[in-house]
ZAMARGU-4260 file (C-alpha; in steps of 0.2 Angstrom, whole numbers, plus 5000, padded with zeros to 4 digits):
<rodrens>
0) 4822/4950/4979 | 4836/4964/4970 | 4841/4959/4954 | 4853/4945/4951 | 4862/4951/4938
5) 4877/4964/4944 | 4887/4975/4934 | 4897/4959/4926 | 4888/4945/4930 | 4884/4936/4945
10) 4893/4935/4958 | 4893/4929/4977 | 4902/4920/4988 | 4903/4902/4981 | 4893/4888/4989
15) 4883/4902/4998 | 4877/4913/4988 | 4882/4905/4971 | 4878/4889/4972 | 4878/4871/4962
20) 4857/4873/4960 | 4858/4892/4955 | 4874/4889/4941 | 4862/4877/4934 | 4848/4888/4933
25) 4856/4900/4927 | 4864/4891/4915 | 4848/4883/4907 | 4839/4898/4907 | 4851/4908/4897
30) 4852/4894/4885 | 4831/4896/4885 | 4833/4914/4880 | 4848/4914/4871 | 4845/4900/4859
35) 4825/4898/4859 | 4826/4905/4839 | 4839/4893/4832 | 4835/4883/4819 | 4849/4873/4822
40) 4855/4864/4837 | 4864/4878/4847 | 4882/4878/4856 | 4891/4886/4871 | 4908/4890/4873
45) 4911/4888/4893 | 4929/4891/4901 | 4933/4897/4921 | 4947/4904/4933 | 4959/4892/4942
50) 4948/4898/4958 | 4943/4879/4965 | 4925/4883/4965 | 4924/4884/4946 | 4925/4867/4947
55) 4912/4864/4955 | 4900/4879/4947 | 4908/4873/4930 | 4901/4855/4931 | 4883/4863/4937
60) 4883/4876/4922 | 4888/4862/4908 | 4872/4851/4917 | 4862/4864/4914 | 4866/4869/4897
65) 4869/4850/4891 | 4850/4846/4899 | 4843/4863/4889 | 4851/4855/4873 | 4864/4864/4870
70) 4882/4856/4865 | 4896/4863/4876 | 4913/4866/4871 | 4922/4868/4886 | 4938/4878/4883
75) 4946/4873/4902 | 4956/4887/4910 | 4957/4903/4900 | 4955/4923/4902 | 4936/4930/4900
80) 4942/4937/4884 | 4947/4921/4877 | 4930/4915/4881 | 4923/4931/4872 | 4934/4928/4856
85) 4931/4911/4856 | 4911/4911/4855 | 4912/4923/4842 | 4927/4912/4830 | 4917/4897/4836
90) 4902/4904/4830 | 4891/4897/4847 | 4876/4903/4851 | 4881/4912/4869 | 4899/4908/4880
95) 4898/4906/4897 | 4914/4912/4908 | 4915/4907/4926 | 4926/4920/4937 | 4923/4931/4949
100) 4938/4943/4941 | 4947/4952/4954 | 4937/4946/4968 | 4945/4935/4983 | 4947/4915/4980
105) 4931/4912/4992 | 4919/4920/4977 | 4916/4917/4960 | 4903/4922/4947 | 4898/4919/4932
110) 4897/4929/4916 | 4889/4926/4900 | 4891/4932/4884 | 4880/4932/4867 | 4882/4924/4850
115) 4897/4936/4844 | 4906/4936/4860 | 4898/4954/4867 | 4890/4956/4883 | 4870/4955/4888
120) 4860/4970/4887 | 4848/4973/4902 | 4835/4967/4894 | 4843/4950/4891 | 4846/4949/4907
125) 4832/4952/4914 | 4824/4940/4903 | 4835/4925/4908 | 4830/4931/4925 | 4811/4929/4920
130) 4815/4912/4914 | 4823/4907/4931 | 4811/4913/4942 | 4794/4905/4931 | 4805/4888/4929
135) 4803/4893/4911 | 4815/4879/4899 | 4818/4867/4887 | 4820/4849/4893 | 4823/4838/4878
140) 4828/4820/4879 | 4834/4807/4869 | 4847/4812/4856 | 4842/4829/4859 | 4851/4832/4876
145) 4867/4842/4873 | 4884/4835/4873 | 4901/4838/4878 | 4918/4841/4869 | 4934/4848/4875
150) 4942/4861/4864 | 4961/4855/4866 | 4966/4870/4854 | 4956/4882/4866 | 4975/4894/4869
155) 4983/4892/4853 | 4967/4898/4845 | 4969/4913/4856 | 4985/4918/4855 | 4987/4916/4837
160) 4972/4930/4839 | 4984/4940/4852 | 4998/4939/4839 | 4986/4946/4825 | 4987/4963/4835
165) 5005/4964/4839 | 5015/4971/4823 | 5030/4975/4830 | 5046/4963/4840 | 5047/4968/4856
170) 5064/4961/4857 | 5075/4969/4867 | 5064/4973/4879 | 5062/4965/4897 | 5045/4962/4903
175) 5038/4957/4922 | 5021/4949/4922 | 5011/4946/4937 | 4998/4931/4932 | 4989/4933/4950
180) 4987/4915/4949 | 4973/4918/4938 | 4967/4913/4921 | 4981/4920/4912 | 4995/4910/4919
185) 5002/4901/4905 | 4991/4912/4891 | 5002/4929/4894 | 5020/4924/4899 | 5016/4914/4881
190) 5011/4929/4874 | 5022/4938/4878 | 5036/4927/4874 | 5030/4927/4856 | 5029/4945/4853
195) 5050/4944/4856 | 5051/4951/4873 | 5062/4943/4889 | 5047/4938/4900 | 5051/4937/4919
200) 5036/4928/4926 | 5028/4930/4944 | 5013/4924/4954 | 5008/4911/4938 | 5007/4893/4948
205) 4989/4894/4952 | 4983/4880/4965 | 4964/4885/4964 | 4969/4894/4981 | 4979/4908/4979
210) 4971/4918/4965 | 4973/4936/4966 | 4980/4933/4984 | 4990/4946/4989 | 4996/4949/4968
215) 4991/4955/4951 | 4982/4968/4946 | 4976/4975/4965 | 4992/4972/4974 | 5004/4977/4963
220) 5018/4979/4977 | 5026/4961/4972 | 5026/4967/4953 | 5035/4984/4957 | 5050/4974/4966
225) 5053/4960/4953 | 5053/4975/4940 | 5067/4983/4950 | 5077/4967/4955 | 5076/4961/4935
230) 5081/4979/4929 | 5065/4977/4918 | 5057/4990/4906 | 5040/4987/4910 | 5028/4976/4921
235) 5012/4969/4917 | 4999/4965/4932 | 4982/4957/4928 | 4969/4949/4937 | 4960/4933/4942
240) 4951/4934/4923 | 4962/4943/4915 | 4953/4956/4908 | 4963/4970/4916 | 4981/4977/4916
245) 4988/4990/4924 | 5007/4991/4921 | 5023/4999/4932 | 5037/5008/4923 | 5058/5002/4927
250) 5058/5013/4941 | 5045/5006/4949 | 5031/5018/4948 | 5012/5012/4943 | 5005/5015/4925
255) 4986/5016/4928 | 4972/5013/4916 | 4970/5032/4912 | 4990/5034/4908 | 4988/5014/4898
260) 4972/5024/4887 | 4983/5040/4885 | 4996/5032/4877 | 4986/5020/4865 | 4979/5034/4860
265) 4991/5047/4856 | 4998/5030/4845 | 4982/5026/4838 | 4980/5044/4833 | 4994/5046/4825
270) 4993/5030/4815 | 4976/5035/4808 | 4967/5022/4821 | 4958/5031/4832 | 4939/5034/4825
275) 4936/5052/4823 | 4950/5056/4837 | 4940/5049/4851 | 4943/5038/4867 | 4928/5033/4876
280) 4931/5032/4896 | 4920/5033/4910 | 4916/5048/4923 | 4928/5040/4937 | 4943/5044/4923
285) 4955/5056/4931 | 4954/5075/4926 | 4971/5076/4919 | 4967/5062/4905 | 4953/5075/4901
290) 4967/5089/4901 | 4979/5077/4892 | 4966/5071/4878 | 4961/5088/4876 | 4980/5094/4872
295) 4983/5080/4861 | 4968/5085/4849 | 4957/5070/4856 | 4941/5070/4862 | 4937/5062/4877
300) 4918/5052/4876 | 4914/5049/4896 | 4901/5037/4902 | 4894/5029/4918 | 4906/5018/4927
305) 4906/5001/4924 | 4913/4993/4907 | 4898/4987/4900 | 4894/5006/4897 | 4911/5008/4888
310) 4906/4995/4878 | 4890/5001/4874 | 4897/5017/4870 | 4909/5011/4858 | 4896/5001/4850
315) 4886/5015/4847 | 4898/5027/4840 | 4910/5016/4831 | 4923/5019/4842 | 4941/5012/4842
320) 4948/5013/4861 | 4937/5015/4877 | 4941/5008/4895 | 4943/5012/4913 | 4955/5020/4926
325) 4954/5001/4934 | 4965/4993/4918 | 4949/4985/4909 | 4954/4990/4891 | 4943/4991/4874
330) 4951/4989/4857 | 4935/4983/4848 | 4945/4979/4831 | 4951/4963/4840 | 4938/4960/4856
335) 4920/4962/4864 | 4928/4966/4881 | 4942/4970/4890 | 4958/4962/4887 | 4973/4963/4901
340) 4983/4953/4889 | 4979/4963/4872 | 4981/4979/4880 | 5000/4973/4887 | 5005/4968/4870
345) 5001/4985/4864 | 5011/4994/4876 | 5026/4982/4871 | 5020/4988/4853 | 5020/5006/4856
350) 5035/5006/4866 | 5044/4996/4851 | 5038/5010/4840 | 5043/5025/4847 | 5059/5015/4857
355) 5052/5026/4870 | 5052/5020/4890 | 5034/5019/4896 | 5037/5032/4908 | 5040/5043/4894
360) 5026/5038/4885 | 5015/5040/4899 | 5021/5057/4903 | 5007/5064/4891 | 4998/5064/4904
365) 4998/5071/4924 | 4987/5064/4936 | 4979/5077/4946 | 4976/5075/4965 | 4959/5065/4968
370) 4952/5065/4986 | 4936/5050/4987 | 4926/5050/5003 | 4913/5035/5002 | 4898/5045/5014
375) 4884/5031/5024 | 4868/5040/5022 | 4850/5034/5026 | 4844/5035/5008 | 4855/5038/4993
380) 4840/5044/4982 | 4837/5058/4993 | 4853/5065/4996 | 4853/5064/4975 | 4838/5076/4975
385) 4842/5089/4988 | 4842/5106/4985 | 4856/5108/4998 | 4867/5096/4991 | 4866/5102/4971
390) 4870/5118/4979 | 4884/5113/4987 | 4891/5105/4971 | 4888/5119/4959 | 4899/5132/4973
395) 4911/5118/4974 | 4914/5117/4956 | 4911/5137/4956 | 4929/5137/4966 | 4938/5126/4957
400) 4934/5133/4940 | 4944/5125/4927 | 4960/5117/4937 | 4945/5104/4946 | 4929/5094/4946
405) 4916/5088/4958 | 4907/5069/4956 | 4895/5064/4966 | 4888/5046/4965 | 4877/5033/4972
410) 4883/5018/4975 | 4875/5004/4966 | 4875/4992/4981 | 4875/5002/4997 | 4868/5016/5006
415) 4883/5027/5001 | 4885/5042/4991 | 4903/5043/4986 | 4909/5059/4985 | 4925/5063/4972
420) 4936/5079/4970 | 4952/5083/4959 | 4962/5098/4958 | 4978/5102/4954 | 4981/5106/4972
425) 4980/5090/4988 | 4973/5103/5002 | 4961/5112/4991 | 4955/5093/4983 | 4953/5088/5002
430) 4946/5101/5008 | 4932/5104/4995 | 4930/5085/4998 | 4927/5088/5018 | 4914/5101/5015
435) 4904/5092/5004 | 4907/5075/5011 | 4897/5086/5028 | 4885/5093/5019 | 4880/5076/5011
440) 4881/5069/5027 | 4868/5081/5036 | 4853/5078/5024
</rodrens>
């Protein structure tokens, strides 16, 4: 059996691969290892999507804490960032947020988070997997058994936390955002409202059906034409969860999660925020952020892809902004994770501030050509240790000198080897891709 813990979670196709029986296992177990050394009786913060399976998977995760002894403050429908402030402000012992993000309806997944609202380390996680797999848990009874309470507060407990990082009125501005049907649906438009903007609000009725269905954050096409037809100045798409945004400029044209990081930290930088001049990003981050960071006197920290590696890496170093090309979004100073909705107030904020468009904000940085050919091998770990292939690369990057770069990387789920290319030129970035997508491909 692979692990059951993915890069965020985890996550299946509900009722199949995540069932009822497997929620609640997972559910006790994490409260076995995560509140096994409290002295005093321990609380989880639990919250979903809209998707209709999270009613389902929530009532099994709430059995299984509430039979572990845990009390369970179930915060209803809110963003996974919500979930991650609110374990930390309600000082509980672990959260627990069910979503499976940008995923289709049909899945769902389910996230946990440690006292303090931050993400498990491996070896957490490979200890609640330990416990699930032995059986391994507390069953009390009696008046030990955990009990449930409703935190009716839940949102205004969040955004009065989103409003504590807005400083400017975004009045005047016109703002488009797409809720995907998600989590978000009545947190952001709210949001926001309150930071003084004109909010025009799309895809926010969710019906446990349509989440991210053809909207938000991965179909941003919906989002491009309201901006148009509204005559906005900027339009917010997030996801299912609502941990990510990626914004589009009044003439339509997509702001990505590089261009998002580029402008914070230019601001950041040049309000004395950003820690020792660094942003933290990972190695799918397009070369002209590099370029761009480089010019602005920032450095650029990259990492391995995934967010919980930004996070780690931010952490570590103290860092004040990290994030992905994707739109997940760090500001540690006000979260443990990535915020969609944080990250559009501070666009509004920025914008505000310099009463600069955010196409001219974002022109601080050009996004090179980027050519990605995913390549099915017969076994990843050997094309990562031929000769051939390392060859290939180093005469690959040997020809594009400066003006390109050369990833390769495994795929973490499948027999591929994805093979990535930039250069300030299409043909040369697709051709230098081609040569090395064939010579991965003959090993």
């Amino acid at each position: 059996m692979g692990r059951m813990f993915g890069t965020d979670g985890v996550r299946g196709l509900a009722n199949a691969d995540l069932t009822a029986e497997l929620a609640l296992k997972v559910a006790s177990a994490a409260a076995f290892v995560l509140t096994s050394r409290s002295d005093a009786r321990p609380t989880a913060v639990v919250g979903r999507d809209p998707r209709a399976s999270g009613e389902m998977l929530e009532a099994a995760v709430v059995a299984g804490l509430t039979s572990a002894g845990v009390d369970v403050l179930n915060v209803g429908v809110l963003p996974t960032p919500a979930v991650a402030y609110l374990t930390a402000s309600l000082d509980a012992d672990l959260g627990v947020m069910i979503s499976a993000s940008h995923n289709p309806m049909p899945d769902n997944g389910i996230k946990i988070f440690a006292a303090g609202g931050h993400k498990l380390s491996d070896d957490a996680e490979d200890r609640i997997e330990a416990a699930i797999a032995s059986g391994e848990r507390a069953t009390p009874t009696g008046a030990a058994i955990g009990r449930v309470h409703v935190v009716t507060d839940a949102a205004e407990k969040y955004l009065t936390h989103l409003a504590s990082a807005s400083t400017r009125s975004a009045q005047g501005l016109t703002v488009v955002v797409d809720c995907a049907n998600g989590a978000a649906s009545a947190v952001a438009p709210a949001a926001y409202a309150a930071a003084g903007a004109r909010v025009v609000t799309i895809n926010a009725e969710p019906d446990g059906l349509n989440i991210n269905d053809n909207c938000g954050s991965t179909h941003l096409e919906g989002l491009q034409k309201a901006v148009i037809e509204n005559n906005a100045d900027l339009g917010l798409g997030h996801d299912g969860d609502a941990d990510r945004c990626l914004a589009v400029d009044a003439t339509g044209a997509v702001v990505d999660g590089d261009a998002i990081m580029a402008v914070l930290a230019v601001g950041m930088r040049d309000a004395g925020e950003l820690t020792d001049n660094t942003l933290v990003a990972t190695v799918m981050s397009n070369l002209g952020l590099h370029i761009a960071m480089k010019e602005s006197g920032i450095t650029l920290a990259t990492t391995g892809v995934g967010d919980r590696y930004v996070l780690e890496a931010l952490r570590n170093g103290g860092f004040a902004l990290g994030g992905e090309q994707s739109g997940h979004i760090v500001l540690p100073e006000f979260g443990t994770t990535g915020d969609g909705v944080l990250t559009g107030l501070r666009l509004l904020d920025r914008m505000a501030e310099t009463k600069k468009s955010i196409a001219d904000l974002a022109a601080v940085m050009t996004t090179l050509p980027q050519v990605l050919i995913n390549v099915k091998v017969a076994d990843k770990a050997t094309v990562a240790g031929s000769d051939a292939v390392r060859a290939a690369v180093r005469e690959a990057e040997a020809g594009l000198g400066d003006s390109g770069r050369v990833l390769l990387r495994p795929s973490g789920t499948e027999q591929l080897v994805r093979v990535m290319v930039e250069a300030t030129d299409l043909a040369v970035a697709q051709r230098t891709a081609d040569e090395l997508a064939s010579t991965v491909s003959a090993v």
